[in-house]
C-alpha positions as CSV (number, residue, x, y, z in Angstrom):
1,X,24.7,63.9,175.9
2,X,25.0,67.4,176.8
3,X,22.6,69.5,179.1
4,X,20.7,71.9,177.7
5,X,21.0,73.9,181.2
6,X,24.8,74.9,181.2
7,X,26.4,72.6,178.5
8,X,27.8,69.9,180.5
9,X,28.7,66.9,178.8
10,X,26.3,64.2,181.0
11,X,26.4,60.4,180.9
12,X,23.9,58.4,179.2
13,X,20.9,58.0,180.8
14,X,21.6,60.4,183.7
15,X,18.4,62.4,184.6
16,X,20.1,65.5,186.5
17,X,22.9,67.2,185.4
18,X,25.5,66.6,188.2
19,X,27.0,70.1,187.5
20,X,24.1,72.5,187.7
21,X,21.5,70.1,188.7
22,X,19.3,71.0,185.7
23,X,16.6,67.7,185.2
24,X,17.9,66.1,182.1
25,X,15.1,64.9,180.0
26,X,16.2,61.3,177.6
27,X,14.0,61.5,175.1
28,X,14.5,65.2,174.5
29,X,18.4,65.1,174.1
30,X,20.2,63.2,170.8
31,X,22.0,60.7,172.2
32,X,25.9,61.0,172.0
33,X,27.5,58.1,171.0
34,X,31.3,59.7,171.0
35,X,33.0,61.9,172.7
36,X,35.0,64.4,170.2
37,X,38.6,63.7,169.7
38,X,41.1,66.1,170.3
39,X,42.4,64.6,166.9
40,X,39.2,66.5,165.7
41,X,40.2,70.1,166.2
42,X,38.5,70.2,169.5
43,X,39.5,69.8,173.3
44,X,37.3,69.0,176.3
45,X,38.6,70.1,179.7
46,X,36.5,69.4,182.7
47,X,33.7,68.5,180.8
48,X,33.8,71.4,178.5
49,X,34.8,72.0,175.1
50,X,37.3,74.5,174.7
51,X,36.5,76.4,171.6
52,X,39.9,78.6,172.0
53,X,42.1,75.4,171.6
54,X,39.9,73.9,169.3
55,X,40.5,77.6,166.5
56,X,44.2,77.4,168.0
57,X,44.2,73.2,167.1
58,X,42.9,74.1,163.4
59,X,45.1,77.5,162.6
60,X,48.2,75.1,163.7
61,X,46.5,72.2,161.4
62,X,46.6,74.4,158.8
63,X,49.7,75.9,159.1
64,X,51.2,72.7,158.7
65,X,49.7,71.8,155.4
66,X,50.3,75.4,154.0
67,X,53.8,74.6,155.0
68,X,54.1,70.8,153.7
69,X,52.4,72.2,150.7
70,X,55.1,74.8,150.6
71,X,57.4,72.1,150.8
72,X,56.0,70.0,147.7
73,X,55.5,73.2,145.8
74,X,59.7,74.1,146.2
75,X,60.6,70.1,145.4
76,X,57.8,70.4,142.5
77,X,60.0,73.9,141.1
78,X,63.6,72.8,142.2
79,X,62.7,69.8,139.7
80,X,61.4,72.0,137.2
81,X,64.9,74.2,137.3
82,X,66.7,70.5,137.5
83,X,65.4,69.5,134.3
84,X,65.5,72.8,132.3
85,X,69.2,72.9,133.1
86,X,69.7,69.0,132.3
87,X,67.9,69.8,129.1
88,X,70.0,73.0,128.3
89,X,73.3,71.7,128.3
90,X,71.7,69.0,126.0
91,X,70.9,71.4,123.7
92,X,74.8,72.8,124.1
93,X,76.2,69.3,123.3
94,X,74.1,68.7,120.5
95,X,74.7,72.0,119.0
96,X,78.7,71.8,119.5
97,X,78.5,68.3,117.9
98,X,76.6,69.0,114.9
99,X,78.8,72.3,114.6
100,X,81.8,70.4,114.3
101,X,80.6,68.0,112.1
102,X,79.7,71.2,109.5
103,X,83.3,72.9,110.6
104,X,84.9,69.4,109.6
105,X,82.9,69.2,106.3
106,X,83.0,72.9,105.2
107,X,86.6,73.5,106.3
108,X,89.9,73.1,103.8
109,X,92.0,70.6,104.6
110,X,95.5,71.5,103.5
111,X,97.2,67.8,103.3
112,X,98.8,67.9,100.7
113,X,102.3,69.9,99.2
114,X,102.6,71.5,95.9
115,X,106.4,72.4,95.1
116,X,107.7,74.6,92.4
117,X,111.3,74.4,92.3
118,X,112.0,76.2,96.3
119,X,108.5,77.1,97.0
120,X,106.1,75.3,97.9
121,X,102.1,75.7,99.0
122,X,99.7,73.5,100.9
123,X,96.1,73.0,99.4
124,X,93.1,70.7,100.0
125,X,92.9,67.9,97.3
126,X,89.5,66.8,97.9
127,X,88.1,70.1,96.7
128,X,91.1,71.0,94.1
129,X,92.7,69.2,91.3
130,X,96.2,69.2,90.3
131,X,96.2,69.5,86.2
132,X,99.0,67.8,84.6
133,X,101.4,70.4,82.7
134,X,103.9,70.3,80.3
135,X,105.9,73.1,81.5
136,X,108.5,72.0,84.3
137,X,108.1,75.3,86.2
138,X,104.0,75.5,86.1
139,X,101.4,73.7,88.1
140,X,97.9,74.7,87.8
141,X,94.7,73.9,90.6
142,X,91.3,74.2,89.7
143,X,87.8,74.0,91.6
144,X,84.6,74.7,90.3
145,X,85.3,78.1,88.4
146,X,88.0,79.1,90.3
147,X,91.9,78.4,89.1
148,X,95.3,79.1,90.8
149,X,98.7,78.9,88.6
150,X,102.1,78.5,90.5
151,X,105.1,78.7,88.8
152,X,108.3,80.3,88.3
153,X,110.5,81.6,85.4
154,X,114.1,81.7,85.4
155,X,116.3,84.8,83.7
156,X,112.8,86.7,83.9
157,X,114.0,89.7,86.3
158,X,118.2,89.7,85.6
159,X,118.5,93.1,84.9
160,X,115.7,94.9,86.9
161,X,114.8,95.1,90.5
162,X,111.5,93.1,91.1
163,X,110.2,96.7,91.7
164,X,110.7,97.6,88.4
165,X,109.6,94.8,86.6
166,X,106.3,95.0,88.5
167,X,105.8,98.3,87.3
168,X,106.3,97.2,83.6
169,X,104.1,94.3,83.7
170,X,101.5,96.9,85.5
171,X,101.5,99.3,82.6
172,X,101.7,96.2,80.0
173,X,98.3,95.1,81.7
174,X,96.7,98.4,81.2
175,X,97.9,98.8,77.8
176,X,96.0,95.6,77.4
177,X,92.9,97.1,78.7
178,X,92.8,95.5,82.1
179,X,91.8,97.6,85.0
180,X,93.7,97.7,87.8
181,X,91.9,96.5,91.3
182,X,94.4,97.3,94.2
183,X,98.2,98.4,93.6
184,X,101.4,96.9,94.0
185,X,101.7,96.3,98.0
186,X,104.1,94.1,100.0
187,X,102.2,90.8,101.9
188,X,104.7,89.1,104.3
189,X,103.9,85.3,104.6
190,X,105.8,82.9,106.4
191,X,108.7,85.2,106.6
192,X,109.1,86.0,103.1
193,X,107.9,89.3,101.5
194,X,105.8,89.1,98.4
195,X,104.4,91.6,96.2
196,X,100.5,91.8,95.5
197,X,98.5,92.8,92.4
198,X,95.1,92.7,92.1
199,X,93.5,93.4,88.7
200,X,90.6,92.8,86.4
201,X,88.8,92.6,82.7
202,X,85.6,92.7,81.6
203,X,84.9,89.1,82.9
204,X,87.5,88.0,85.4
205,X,89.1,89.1,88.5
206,X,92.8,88.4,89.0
207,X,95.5,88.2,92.4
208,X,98.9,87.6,91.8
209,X,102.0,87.4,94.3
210,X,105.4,88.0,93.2
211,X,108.6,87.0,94.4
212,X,112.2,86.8,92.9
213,X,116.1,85.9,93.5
214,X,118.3,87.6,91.4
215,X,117.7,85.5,88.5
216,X,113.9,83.3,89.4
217,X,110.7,85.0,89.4
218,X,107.9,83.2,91.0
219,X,104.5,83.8,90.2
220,X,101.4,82.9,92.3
221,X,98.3,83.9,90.1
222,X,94.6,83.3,91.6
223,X,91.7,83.7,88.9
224,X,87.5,84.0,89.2
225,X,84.6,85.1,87.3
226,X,84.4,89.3,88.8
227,X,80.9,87.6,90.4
228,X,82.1,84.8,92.7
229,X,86.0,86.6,93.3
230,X,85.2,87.2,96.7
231,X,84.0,84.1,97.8
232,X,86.5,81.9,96.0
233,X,89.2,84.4,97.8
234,X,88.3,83.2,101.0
235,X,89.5,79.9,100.0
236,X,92.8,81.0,98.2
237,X,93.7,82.9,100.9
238,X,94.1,79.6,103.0
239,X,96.1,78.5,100.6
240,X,98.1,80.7,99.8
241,X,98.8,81.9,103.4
242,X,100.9,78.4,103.0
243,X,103.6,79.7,100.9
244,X,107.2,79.0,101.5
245,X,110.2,79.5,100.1
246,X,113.0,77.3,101.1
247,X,116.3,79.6,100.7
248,X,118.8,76.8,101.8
249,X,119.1,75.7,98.4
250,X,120.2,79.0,97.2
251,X,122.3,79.9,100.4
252,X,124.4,76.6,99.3
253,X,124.4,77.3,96.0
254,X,125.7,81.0,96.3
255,X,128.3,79.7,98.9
256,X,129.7,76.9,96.2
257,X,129.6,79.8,93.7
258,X,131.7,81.9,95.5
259,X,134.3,79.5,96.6
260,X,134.7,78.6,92.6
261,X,135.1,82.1,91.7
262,X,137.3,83.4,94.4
263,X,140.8,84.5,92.7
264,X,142.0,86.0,89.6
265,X,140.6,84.9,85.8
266,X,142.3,86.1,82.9
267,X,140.1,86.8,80.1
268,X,142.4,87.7,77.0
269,X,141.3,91.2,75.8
270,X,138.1,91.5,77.1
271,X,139.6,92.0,80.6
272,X,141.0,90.6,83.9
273,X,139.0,89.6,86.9
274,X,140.0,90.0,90.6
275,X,137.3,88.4,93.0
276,X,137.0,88.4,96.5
277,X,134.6,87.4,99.2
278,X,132.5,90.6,98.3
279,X,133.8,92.5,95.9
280,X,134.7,91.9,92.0
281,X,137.1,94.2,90.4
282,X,137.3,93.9,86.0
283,X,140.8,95.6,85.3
284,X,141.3,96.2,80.9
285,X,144.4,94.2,81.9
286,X,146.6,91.9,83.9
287,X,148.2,94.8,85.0
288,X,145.2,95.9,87.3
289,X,145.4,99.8,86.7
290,X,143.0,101.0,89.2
291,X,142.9,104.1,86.6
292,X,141.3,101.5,84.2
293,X,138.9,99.5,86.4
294,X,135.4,98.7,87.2
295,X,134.1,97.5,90.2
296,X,131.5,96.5,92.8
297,X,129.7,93.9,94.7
298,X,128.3,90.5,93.1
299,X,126.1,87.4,93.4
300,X,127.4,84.2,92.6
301,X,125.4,80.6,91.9
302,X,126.9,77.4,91.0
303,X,124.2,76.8,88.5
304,X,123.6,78.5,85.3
305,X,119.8,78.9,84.9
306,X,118.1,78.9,81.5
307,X,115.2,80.7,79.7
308,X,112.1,79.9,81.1
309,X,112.6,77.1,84.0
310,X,115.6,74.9,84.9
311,X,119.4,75.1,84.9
312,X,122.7,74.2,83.1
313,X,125.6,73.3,85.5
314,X,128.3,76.5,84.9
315,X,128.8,79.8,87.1
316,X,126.5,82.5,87.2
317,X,127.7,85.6,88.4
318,X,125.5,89.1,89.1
319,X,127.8,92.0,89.0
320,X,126.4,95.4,90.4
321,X,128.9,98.1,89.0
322,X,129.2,100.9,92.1
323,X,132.2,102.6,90.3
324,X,133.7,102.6,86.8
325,X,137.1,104.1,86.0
326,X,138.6,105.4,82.5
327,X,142.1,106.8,82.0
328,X,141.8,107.7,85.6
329,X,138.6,109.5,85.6
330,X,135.5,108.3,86.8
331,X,132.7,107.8,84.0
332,X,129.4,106.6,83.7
333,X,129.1,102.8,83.0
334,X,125.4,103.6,81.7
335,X,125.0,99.9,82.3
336,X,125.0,98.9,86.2
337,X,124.7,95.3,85.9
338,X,126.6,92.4,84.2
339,X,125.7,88.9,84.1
340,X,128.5,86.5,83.3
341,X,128.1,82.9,82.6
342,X,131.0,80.7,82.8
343,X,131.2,77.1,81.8
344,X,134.3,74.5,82.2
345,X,135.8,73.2,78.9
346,X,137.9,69.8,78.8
347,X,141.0,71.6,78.7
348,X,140.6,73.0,81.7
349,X,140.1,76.9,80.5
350,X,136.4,78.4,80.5
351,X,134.1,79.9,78.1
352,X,132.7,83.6,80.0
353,X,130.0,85.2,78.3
354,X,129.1,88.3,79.6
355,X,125.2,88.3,78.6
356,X,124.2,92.1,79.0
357,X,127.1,92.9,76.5
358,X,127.3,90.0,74.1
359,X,131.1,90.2,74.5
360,X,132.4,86.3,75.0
361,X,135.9,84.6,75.4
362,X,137.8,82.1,76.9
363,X,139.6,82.3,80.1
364,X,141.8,80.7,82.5
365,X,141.6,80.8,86.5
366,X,145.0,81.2,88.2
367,X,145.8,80.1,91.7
368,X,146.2,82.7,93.2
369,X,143.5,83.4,96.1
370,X,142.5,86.9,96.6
């Protein structure tokens, strides 16, 4: 118990405070049955309670739960940020995955080659189908509305620069009464330079690429209702950003051509040749009177092709005329290009038909190399 004189805390049942020596009255004073705890926020020292230590016991107490509840609160948000980061790249992986999986199903799958004599394209067969054709030089795609036609035509460009023909099939179309969409331009792809047309008619919209040799014209042609041309372009342009053309067939073709030709061919009145590596001279005679002479470069195949698409075996020879000579004066040829066709017969002589002309005869190669 405690005396009510100066505060000391007093043993049970004592009846003078031994500090002050205040009478301590029993029944008066509440009995204490424990002495406070330090543990308790309070301190006694010598007999009294030191409130000072006691405030200082409780703002320390307190201290340390604000800071262990600090503590839980950061754990509490680090697992927060833990978990919204876990669940985020979740979200990344799932989204990548199911991206793919559209990528794989929207995207053309060009597995499989279509060849037209030395070109050739890649397309997705799952999507287009390959119509059978009767023509040897044609193949035609189609899927849903939209259709693509590859082929080429031999003899189609013999006497005119690709240039030129373009332009006449461009006016032929607008005689017609198409419209034209974009011009002739060049579009290089995989190396090789095509030409570009886009045009269009009351109902359709049309692409073609062009490209030629000197005597095969090939012919990529991309058609769509005007409506859905744009969309279905996105698609053809896949496809036709494919295109190839394989010019080893023509390199050894031209090189067997040439080997064949090299030398000197009489051909009776119509003339005498005198071929070299580059140049082809036609003299009015075996003489070779360079006052009666034409000349200039040429092309040579070991194939003869034929209307439309294919090939005969014979020699084809392109002659560009540079210079033509009469009676020793130079004259205009008005024609600057010959194409001569030359077949074997069993006698060993040959048939040469000059096509441009009509003039034909037989001849007969000497030995004689130039």
């Amino acid at each position: 118990m405690v005396c009510k004189n100066c505060g000391f805390l007093v043993e049970q049942g004592s009846n003078v405070c031994p500090n002050c020596g205040a009478k301590i009255d029993n029944n008066y004073y509440p009995q204490v049955n424990q002495i406070p705890n330090v543990e308790d926020n309070a301190q006694i020292t010598n007999g009294y309670m030191d409130n000072n230590l006691s405030q200082t016991s409780l703002e320390v107490n307190n201290q340390v739960n604000n800071s262990n509840m600090g503590s839980n609160s950061s754990k509490k948000k680090g697992s927060k940020k833990v978990i919204i980061a876990v669940l985020s790249v979740l979200i990344i992986v799932i989204a990548v995955i199911f991206s793919f999986i559209f990528i794989s199903k929207t995207n053309d799958k060009l597995n499989t080659i279509l060849t037209v004599n030395n070109s050739s394209l890649k397309y997705d067969n799952s999507k287009w189908k390959l119509e059978k054709s009767d023509s040897i030089g044609s193949q035609t795609l189609t899927y849903k509305n939209y259709t693509i036609d590859f082929k080429y035509n031999t003899r189609r460009i013999i006497y005119q620069t690709l240039e030129e023909f373009l332009e006449e099939t461009k006016k032929e179309y607008i005689k017609n009464g198409y419209s034209i969409v974009s011009d002739i331009t060049d579009i290089t792809i995989n190396d090789t330079v095509w030409k570009k047309l886009e045009y269009k008619d009351s109902t359709n919209t049309y692409l073609q690429l062009f490209y030629s040799n000197y005597y095969t014209l090939y012919t990529f042609t991309y058609t769509s209702p005007s409506s859905s041309y744009k969309k279905g372009l996105e698609k053809v342009e896949k496809i036709y950003n494919t295109l190839e053309y394989n010019d080893e067939k023509d390199k050894i073709s031209e090189q067997n051509g040439k080997e064949q030709l090299i030398g000197e061919w009489g051909w009776g009145r119509q003339g005498y040749f005198v071929i070299d590596n580059t140049n082809l001279y036609l003299y009015s005679d075996s003489s070779k009177d360079e006052n009666n002479v034409i000349y200039g470069t040429y092309k040579a195949f070991d194939k003869i092709p034929v209307n439309g698409a294919g090939y005969i075996d014979g020699l084809f020879l392109v002659f560009t005329i540079d210079k033509c000579y009469d009676g020793g004066k130079e004259v205009d040829n008005y024609i600057y290009k010959y194409v001569f066709e030359i077949t074997a017969n069993e006698d060993g002589s040959y048939n040469i038909e000059n096509t441009t002309t009509g003039a034909t005869g037989k001849a007969k190669k000497t030995e004689k190399k130039v």
